[in-house]
C-alpha positions as CSV (number, residue, x, y, z in Angstrom):
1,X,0.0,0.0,0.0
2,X,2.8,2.4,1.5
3,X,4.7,1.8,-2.5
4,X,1.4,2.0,-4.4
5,X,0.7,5.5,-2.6
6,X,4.4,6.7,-3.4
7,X,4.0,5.6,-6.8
8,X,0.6,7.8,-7.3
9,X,2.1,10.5,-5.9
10,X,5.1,10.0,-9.2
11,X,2.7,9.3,-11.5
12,X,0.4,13.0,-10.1
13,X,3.3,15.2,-10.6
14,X,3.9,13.2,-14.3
15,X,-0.3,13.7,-15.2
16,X,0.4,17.6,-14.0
17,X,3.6,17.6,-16.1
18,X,5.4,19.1,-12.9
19,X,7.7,16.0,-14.3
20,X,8.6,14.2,-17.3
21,X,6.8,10.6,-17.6
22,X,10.8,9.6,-18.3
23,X,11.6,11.3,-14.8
24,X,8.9,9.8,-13.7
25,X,10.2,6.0,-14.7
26,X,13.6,7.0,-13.2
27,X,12.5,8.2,-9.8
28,X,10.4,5.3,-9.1
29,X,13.0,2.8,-10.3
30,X,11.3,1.0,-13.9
31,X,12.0,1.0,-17.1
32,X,10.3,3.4,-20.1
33,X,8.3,0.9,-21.3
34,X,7.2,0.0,-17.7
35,X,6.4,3.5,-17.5
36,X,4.1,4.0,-20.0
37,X,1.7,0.4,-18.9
38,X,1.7,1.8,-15.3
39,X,0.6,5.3,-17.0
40,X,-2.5,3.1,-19.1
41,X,-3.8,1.4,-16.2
42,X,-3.7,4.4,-14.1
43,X,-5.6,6.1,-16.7
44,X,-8.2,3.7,-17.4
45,X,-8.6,1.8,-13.5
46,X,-7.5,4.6,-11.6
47,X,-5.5,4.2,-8.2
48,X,-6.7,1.0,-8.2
49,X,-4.2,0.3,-11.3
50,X,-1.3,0.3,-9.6
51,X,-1.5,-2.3,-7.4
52,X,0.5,-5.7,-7.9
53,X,-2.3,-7.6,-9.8
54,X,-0.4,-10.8,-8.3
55,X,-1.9,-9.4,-4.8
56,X,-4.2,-12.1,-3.0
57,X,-3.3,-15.4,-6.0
58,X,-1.6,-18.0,-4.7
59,X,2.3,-18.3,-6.1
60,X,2.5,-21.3,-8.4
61,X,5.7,-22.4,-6.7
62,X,4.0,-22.7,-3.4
63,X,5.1,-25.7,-1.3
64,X,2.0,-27.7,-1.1
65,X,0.9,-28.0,2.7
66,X,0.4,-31.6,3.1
67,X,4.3,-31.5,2.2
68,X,4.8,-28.7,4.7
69,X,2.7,-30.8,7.2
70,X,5.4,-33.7,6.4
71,X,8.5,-32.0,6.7
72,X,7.2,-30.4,10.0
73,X,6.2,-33.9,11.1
74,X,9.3,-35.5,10.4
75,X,11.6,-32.8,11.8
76,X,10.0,-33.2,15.5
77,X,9.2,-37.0,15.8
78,X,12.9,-38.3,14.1
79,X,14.9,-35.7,12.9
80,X,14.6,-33.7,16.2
81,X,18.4,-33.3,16.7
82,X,19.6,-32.6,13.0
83,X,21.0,-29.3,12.5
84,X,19.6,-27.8,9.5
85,X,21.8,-28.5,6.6
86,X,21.7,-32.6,7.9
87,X,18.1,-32.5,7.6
88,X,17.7,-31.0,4.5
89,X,20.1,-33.8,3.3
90,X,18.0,-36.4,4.9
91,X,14.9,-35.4,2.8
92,X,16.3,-35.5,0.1
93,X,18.2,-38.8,0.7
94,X,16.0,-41.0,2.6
95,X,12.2,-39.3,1.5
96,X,13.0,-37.8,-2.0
97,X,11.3,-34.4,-1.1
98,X,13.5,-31.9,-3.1
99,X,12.8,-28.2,-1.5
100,X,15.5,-25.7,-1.1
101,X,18.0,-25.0,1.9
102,X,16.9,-21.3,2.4
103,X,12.8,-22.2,2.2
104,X,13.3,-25.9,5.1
105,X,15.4,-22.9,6.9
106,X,12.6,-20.8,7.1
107,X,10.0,-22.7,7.8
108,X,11.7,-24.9,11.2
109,X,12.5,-20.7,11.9
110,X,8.5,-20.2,11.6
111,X,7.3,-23.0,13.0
112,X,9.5,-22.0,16.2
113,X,11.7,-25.8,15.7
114,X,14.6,-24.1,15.7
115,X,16.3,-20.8,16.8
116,X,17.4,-17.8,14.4
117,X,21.3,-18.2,14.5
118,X,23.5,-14.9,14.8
119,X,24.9,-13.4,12.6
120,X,28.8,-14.4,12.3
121,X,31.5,-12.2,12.3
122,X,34.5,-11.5,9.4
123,X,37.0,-14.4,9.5
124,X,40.5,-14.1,9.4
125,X,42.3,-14.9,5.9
126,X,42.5,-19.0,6.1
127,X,45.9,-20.7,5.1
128,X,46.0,-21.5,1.3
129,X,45.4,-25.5,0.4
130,X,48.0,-27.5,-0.7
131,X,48.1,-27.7,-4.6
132,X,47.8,-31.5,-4.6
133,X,46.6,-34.6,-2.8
134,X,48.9,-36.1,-0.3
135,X,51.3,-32.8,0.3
136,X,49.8,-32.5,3.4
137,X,47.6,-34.8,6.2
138,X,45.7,-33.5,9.1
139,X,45.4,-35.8,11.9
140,X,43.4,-34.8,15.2
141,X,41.1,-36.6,17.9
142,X,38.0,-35.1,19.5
143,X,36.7,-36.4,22.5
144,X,32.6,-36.3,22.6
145,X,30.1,-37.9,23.4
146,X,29.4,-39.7,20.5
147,X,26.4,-41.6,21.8
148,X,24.8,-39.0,23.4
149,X,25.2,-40.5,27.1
150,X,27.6,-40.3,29.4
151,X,30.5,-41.8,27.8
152,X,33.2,-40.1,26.0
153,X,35.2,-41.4,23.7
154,X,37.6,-39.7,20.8
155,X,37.5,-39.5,17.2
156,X,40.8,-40.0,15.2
157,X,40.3,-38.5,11.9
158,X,43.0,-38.2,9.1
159,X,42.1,-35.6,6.3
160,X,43.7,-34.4,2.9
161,X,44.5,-30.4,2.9
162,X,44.1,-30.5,-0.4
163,X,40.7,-31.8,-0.6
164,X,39.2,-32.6,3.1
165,X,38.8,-35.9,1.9
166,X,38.5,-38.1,5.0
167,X,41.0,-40.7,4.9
168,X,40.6,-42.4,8.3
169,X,37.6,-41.7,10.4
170,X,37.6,-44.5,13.7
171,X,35.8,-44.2,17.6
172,X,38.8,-44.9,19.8
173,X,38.7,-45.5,23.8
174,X,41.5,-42.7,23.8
175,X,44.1,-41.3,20.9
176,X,47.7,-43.0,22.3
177,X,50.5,-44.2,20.2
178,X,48.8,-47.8,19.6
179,X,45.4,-45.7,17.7
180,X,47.8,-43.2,16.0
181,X,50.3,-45.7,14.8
182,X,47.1,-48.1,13.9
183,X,45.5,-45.2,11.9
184,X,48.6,-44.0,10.0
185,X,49.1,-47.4,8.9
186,X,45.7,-48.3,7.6
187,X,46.0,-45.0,5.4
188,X,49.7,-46.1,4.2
189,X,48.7,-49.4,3.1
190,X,45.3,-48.1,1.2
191,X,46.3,-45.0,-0.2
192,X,50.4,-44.9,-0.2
193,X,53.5,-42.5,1.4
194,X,52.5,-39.1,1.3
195,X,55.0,-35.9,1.8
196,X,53.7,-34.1,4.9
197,X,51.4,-34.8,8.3
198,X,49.9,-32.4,10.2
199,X,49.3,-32.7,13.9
200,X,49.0,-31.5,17.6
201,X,51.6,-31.4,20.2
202,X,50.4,-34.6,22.0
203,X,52.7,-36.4,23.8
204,X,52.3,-39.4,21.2
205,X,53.7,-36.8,17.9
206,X,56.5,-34.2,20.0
207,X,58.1,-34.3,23.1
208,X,58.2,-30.5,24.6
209,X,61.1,-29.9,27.2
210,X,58.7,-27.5,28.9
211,X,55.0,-27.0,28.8
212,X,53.6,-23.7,26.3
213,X,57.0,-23.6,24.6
214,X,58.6,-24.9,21.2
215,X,58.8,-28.8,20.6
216,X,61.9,-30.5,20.7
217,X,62.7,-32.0,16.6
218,X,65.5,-34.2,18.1
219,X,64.4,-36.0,20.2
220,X,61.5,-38.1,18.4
221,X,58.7,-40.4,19.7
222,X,57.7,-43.6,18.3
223,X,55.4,-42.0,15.9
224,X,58.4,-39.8,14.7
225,X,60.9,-42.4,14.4
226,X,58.0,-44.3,12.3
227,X,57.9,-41.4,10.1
228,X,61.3,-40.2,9.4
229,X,61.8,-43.8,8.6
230,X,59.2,-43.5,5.7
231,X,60.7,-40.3,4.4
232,X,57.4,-38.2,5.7
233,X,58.0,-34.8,7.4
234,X,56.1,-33.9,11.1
235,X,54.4,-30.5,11.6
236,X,53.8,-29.5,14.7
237,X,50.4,-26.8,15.4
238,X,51.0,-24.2,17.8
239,X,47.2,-23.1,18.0
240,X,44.0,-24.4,17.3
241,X,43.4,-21.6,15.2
242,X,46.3,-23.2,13.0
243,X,44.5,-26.4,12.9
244,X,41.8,-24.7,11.7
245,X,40.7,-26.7,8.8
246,X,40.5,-30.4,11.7
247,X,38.7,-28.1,13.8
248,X,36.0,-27.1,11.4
249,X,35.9,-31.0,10.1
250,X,34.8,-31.5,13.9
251,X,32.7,-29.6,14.2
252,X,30.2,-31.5,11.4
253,X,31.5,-34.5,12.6
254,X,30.2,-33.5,16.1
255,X,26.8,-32.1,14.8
256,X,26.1,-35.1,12.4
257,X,27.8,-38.1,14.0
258,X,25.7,-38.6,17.2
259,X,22.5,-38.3,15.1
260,X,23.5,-40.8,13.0
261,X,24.8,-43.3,14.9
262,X,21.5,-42.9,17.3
263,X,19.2,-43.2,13.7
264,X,21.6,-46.2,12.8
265,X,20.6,-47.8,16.6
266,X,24.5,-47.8,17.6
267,X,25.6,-47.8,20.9
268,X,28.9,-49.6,20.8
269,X,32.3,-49.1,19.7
270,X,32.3,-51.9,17.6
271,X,29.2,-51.2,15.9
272,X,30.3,-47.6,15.2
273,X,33.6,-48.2,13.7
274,X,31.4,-51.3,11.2
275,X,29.0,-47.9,10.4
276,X,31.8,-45.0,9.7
277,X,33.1,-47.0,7.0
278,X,29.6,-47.4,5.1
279,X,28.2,-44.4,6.4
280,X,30.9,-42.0,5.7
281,X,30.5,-37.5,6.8
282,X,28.7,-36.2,4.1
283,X,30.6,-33.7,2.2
284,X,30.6,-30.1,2.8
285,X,30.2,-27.3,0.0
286,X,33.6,-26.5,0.5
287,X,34.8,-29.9,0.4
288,X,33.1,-30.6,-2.9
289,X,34.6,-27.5,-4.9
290,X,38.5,-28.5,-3.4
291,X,37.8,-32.1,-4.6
292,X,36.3,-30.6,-8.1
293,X,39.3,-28.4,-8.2
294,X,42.1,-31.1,-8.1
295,X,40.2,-33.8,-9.9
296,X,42.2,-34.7,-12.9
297,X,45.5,-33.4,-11.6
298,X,48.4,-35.3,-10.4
299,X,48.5,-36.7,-6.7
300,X,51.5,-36.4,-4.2
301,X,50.8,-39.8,-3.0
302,X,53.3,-42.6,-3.8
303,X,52.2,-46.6,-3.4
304,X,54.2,-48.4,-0.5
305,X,55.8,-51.8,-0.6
306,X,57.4,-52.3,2.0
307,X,56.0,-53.8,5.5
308,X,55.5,-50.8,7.4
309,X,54.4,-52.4,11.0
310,X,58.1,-54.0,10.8
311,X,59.9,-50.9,10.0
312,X,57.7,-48.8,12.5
313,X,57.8,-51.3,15.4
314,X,62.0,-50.9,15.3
C-alpha cells in the first residue's frame, strides 16, 4: 500500500507535467516501457491500477501444505536433533522431497523448531590448500560424546588439505600411540606414502622440554621415528586456530555423528567403527569445490611396498 501510494504521488506530478513521464520512470525505479503500462492502467482503472495484480493469488511455486505438514512432522518426531543443513540432506536422501535450503530454513525458523542463528562475524584470511593430494595430512582426535550418554570417547580422523577428503575416520577409547600408529598405517597401506602430516603437540607426535614452549625435533617419539623412517615430514600446530581446517571438520563431525549413529541404533564401539566406514561425513560445500578443483590433476601420493608395522615397530 505504502509503495502504491508513493508511486501515485510520481505518477500526479507526471499527469500535472510538474515531471517528465521519463523522470517519472527513473525516480520510481522501472524502465520506459514499464512506464508508460503503469501510465495506461492508471488512466483507465485509476488508483486502483497500480497495485500488484499478483496481490491475494496464490504463487504457483507454493510448497503444497500436506508436504509442509510432512516436513514439520518428520523434523519433530525423528529428525529432532539434526542441524539444518543434515536434515535438508535427509529429505532429500531418505524421503525424495527436493525443497530448497533457504525455504526448510525458514520454515523450522516459523514454526519455532529451531532458533534464528546470529549473525557471524569476518573471519580471518585461512591458510591457502595445498596444490595437490597427499602434500599435506591432518590428523586430530576429539573427545565427545558420540552416543549422546555419558561416555566419552575420541574420534581419530586423518584428512587431505588438499581436498578434506577423510581418509581415516575411527571411535577410539583414547588417541595413544597404539590408535595413531594403527591409523597412519591403515592410510599407508590403502592410499600410499604421502610428503607431509599435520598434527597436535600430543605427547604421542613431540616431546616439549617445557610446557607452552617450542617442541623439541630431536628428540622423536615412536610416531616420529616411524615417520622419518618413511621419508614423511612432522608439523607440529602451535594453535588451534592453525588447525583450523580439523577443527572445522569437527565440528560436522560433532553435529552429524551422534544423530547418525542414534538413527543407525549404535551404541557400541564396535558397531560404530562397522557404520563409519559405510556411512561416511557427508561432504561439505567447500569440500566438494577442493575435490572438483584437483580432480584430474596429479597426486602427491606414492604406493608403499614395503612392511611398514616392521619398519615402524623398530
Amino acid at each position: 500500500m505504502e509503495r502504491a501510494m508513493k508511486v501515485q504521488e510520481v505518477i500526479l506530478r507526471a499527469v500535472a507535467k510538474k515531471i517528465t513521464w521519463w523522470q517519472a520512470a527513473e525516480i520510481i525505479g522501472i524502465s520506459d516501457r514499464s512506464m508508460r503500462r503503469w501510465r495506461d492502467r492508471y488512466e483507465e482503472f485509476g488508483f486502483r491500477g497500480l497495485f500488484d495484480r499478483r496481490r491475494g493469488k496464490p504463487s504457483p511455486k507454493r510448497v503444497p501444505l500436506a508436504v509442509v505438514e510432512q516436513v514439520l512432522a518428520l523434523y519433530r518426531e525423528k529428525y529432532f536433533d539434526l542441524n539444518v543443513r543434515h536434515f535438508h540432506e535427509k529429505l532429500e536422501a531418505e524421503h525424495q522431497i527436493e525443497l530448497s535450503y533457504s525455504w526448510v530454513k525458514g520454515v523450522l525458523q516459523g514454526a519455532g523448531l529451531i532458533a534464528r542463528g546470529r549473525k557471524r562475524g569476518v573471519h580471518r584470511r585461512r591458510r591457502p590448500r595445498r596444490p595437490l593430494p597427499g602434500m599435506l595430512l591432518h590428523i586430530d582426535g576429539s573427545q565427545h560424546r558420540w552416543f549422546q550418554d555419558d561416555r566419552w570417547y575420541d574420534l581419530l580422523v586423518i584428512l587431505d588439505d588438499a581436498t578434506s577428503e577423510i581418509y581415516y575416520a575411527q571411535l577410539v577409547e583414547e588417541e595413544s600411540t597404539l590408535t595413531v600408529m594403527a591409523a597412519l598405517k591403515e592410510v599407508i597401506e590403502r592410499k600410499g606414502l604421502f610428503c607431509a602430516l599435520y598434527s597436535d603437540r600430543g605427547r604421542h607426535f613431540w616431546l616439549t622440554p617445557k610446557a607452552g614452549e617450542a617442541v623439541d625435533p630431536h628428540r622423536l617419539t615412536q610416531v616420529g621415528r616411524a615417520l622419518r623412517e618413511l621419508g614423511i615430514r612432522m608439523i607440529p600446530a602451535y594453535s588451534p586456530q592453525a588447525r583450523g581446517r580439523s577443527e572445522r571438520n569437527f565440528g560436522t563431525w560433532q553435529g552429524r555423528l551422534p544423530q547418525e549413529l542414534r538413527l543407525a541404533r549404535c551404541s557400541t564401539l564396535e558397531e560404530a567403527n562397522r557404520f563409519l566406514p559405510c556411512r561416511p561425513l557427508p561432504s561439505s560445500c567447500e569440500t566438494r569445490s577442493n575435490t572438483s578443483r584437483c580432480a584430474g590433476r596429479r597426486t602427491a601420493i606414492v604406493g608403499c611396498t614395503l612392511n611398514w608395522c616392521a619398519r615402524a615397530g623398530r
